[in-house]
Kinemage of the C-alpha trace (Angstrom):
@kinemage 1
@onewidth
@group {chain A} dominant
@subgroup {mainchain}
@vectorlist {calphas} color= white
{ca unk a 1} P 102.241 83.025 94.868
{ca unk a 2} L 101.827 82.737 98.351
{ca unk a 3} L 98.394 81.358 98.675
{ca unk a 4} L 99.421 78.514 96.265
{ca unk a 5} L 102.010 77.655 98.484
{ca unk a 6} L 99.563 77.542 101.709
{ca unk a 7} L 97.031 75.377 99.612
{ca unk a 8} L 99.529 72.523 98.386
{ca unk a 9} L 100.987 72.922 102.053
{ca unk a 10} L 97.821 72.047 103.821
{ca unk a 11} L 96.974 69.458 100.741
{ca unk a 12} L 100.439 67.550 101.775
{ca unk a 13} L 99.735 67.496 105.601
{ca unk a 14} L 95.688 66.277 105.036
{ca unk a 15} L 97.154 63.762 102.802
{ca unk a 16} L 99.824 62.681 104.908
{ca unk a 17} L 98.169 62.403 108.410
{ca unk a 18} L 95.127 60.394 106.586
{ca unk a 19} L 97.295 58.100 105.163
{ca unk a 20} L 99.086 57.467 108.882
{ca unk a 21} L 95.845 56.934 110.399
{ca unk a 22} L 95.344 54.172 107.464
{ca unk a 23} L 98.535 52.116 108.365
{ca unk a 24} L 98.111 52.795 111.939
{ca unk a 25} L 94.645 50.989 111.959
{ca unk a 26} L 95.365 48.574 109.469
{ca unk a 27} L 98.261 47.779 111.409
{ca unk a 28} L 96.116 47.261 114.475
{ca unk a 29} L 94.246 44.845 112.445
{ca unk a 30} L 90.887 47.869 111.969
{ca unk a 31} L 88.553 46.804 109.340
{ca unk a 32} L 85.385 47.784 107.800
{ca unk a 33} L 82.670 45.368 108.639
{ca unk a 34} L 80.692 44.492 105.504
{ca unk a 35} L 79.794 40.902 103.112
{ca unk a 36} L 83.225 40.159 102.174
{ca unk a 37} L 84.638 40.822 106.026
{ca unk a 38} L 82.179 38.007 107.174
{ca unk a 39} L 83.355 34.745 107.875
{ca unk a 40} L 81.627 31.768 105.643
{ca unk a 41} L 79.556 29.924 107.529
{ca unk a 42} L 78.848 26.350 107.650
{ca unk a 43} L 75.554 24.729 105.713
{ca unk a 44} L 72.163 26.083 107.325
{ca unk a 45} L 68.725 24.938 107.710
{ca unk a 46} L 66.254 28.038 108.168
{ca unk a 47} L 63.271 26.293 110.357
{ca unk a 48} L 60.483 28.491 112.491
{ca unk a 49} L 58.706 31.192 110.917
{ca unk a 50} L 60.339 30.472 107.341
{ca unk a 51} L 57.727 32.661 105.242
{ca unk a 52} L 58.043 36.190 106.853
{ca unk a 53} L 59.621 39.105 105.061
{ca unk a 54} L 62.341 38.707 107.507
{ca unk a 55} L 63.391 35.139 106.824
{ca unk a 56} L 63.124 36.049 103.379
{ca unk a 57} L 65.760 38.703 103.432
{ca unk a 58} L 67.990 36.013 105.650
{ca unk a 59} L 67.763 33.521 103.051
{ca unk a 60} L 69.079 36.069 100.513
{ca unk a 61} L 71.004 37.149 102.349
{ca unk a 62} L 73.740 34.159 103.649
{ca unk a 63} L 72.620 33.341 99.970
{ca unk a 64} L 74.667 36.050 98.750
{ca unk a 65} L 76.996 35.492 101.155
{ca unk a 66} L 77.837 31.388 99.620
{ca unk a 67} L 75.916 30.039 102.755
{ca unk a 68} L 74.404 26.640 102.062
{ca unk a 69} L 70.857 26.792 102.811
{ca unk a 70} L 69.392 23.108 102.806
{ca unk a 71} L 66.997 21.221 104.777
{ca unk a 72} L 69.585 18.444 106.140
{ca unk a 73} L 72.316 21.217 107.153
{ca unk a 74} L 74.598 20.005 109.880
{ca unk a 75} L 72.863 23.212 111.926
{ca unk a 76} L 69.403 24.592 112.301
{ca unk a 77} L 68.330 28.242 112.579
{ca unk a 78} L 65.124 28.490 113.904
{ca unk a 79} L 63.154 31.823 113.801
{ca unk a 80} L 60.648 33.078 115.952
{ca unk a 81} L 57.835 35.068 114.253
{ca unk a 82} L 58.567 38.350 114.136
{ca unk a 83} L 57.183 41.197 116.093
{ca unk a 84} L 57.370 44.576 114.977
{ca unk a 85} L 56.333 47.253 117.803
{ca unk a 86} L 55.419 50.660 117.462
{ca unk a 87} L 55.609 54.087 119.691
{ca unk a 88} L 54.946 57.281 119.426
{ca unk a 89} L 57.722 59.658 120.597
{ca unk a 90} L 56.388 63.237 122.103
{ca unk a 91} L 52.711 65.139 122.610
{ca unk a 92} L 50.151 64.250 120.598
{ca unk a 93} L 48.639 67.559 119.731
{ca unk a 94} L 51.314 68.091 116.865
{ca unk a 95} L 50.449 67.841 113.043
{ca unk a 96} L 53.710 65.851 112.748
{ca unk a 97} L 54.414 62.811 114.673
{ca unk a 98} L 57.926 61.006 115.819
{ca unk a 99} L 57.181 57.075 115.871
{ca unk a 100} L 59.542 55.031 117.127
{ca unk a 101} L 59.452 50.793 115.036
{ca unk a 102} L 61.154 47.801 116.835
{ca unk a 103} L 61.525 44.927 115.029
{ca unk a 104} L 62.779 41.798 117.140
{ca unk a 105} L 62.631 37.742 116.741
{ca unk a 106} L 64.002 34.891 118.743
{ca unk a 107} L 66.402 33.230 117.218
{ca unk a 108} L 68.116 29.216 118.257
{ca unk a 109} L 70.615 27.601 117.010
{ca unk a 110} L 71.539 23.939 117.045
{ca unk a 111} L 73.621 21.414 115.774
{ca unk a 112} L 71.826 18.626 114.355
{ca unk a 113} L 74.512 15.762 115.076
{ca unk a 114} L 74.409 16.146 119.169
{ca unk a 115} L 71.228 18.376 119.363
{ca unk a 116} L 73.507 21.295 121.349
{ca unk a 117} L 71.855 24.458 121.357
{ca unk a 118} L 74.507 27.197 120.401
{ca unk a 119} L 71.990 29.756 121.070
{ca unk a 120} L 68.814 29.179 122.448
{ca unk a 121} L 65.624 31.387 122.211
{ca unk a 122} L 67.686 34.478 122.384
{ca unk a 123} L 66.361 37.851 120.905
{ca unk a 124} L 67.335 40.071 118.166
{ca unk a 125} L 66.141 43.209 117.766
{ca unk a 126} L 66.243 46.623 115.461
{ca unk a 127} L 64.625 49.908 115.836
{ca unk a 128} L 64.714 53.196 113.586
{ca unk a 129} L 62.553 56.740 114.240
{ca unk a 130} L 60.468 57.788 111.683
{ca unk a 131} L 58.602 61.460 111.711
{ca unk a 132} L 55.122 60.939 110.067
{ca unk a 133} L 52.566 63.811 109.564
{ca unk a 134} L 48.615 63.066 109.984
{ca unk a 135} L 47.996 65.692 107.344
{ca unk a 136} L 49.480 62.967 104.941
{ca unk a 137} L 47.023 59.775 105.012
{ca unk a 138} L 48.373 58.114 101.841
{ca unk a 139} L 52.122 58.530 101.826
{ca unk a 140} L 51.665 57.520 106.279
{ca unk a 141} L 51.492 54.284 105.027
{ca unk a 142} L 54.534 54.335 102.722
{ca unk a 143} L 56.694 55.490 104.851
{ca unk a 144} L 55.639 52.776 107.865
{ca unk a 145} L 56.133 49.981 104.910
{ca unk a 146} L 58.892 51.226 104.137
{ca unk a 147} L 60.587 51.407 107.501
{ca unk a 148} L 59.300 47.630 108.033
{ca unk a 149} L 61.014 47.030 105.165
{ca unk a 150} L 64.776 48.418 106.463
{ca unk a 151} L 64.428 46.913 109.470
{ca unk a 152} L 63.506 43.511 108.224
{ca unk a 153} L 67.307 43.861 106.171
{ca unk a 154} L 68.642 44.855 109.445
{ca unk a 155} L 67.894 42.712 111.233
{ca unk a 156} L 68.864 39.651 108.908
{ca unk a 157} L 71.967 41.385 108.495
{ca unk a 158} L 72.145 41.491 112.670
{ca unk a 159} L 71.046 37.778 112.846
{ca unk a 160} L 74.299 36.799 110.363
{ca unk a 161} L 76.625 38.570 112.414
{ca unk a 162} L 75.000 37.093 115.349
{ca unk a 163} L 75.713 33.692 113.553
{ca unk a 164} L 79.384 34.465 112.799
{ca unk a 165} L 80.349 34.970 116.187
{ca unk a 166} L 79.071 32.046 117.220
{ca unk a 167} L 82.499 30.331 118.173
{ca unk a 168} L 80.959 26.555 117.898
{ca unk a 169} L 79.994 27.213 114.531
{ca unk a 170} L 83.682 27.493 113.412
């Protein structure tokens, strides 16, 4: 009987100090960043490097978000081309290799009306690590799409954020 007791004891006090953690940071105004936290932005027009996986995934993106993407938008997003660089990370005398990818752009913003630059030529950038093995020719090439790939969505997703902070936007 005792162990029962210890379980539904412990049970009461992991419940109860999670859920005073909850209203203490919900309190403090704590939330989880994600699409519905972001603020709507105004109407956008995506100018610069429009065809590149990356402003592909932006224009989905804010898409998805109820952004108005149109050609005559009160603001214009222009987009560098970008550059994805590549380095490898420790001795090259190993089967299996660590490869640091950075993916960056420049990024302006400005409002058509007055021709203010709210940002101007600033960079964005993402990086992830991958581990790829020279033993494996044909999946090598996978797994650098693929990481192209993730950072391309990160980096849109780092580029709206960027946006919604932007105080002259509001």
């Amino acid at each position: 009987m005792k162990p029962v007791q210890g379980v539904t004891r412990r049970r009461f006090l992991a419940t109860s100090i999670a859920a005073s953690a909850a209203v203490l940071l919900s309190g403090c105004g704590f939330r989880l960043r994600g699409t519905d936290s972001m603020p709507r932005l105004p109407a956008l027009s995506l100018e610069g490097d429009d065809n590149s996986t990356l402003a592909q995934q932006l224009r989905t993106r804010l898409q998805q978000q109820g952004t108005e993407i149109s050609r005559g938008a009160p603001w214009q997003v222009t987009l560098g081309t970008p550059l994805l660089r590549q380095r490898r990370i420790g001795s090259e005398g190993r089967a299996s290799q660590d490869h640091e990818l950075t993916l960056s752009t420049t990024l302006s913003v400005q409002q058509r009306e007055t021709s203010a630059y709210a940002l101007n030529n600033a960079t964005v950038a993402t990086n992830t690590r991958i581990r790829v093995s020279d033993d494996d020719l044909l999946n090598r090439e996978a797994l650098f799409q693929e990481a192209e790939e993730t950072l391309a969505r990160q980096l849109a997703q780092r580029i709206i954020e960027r946006l919604a902070n932007l105080e002259a936007m509001q």
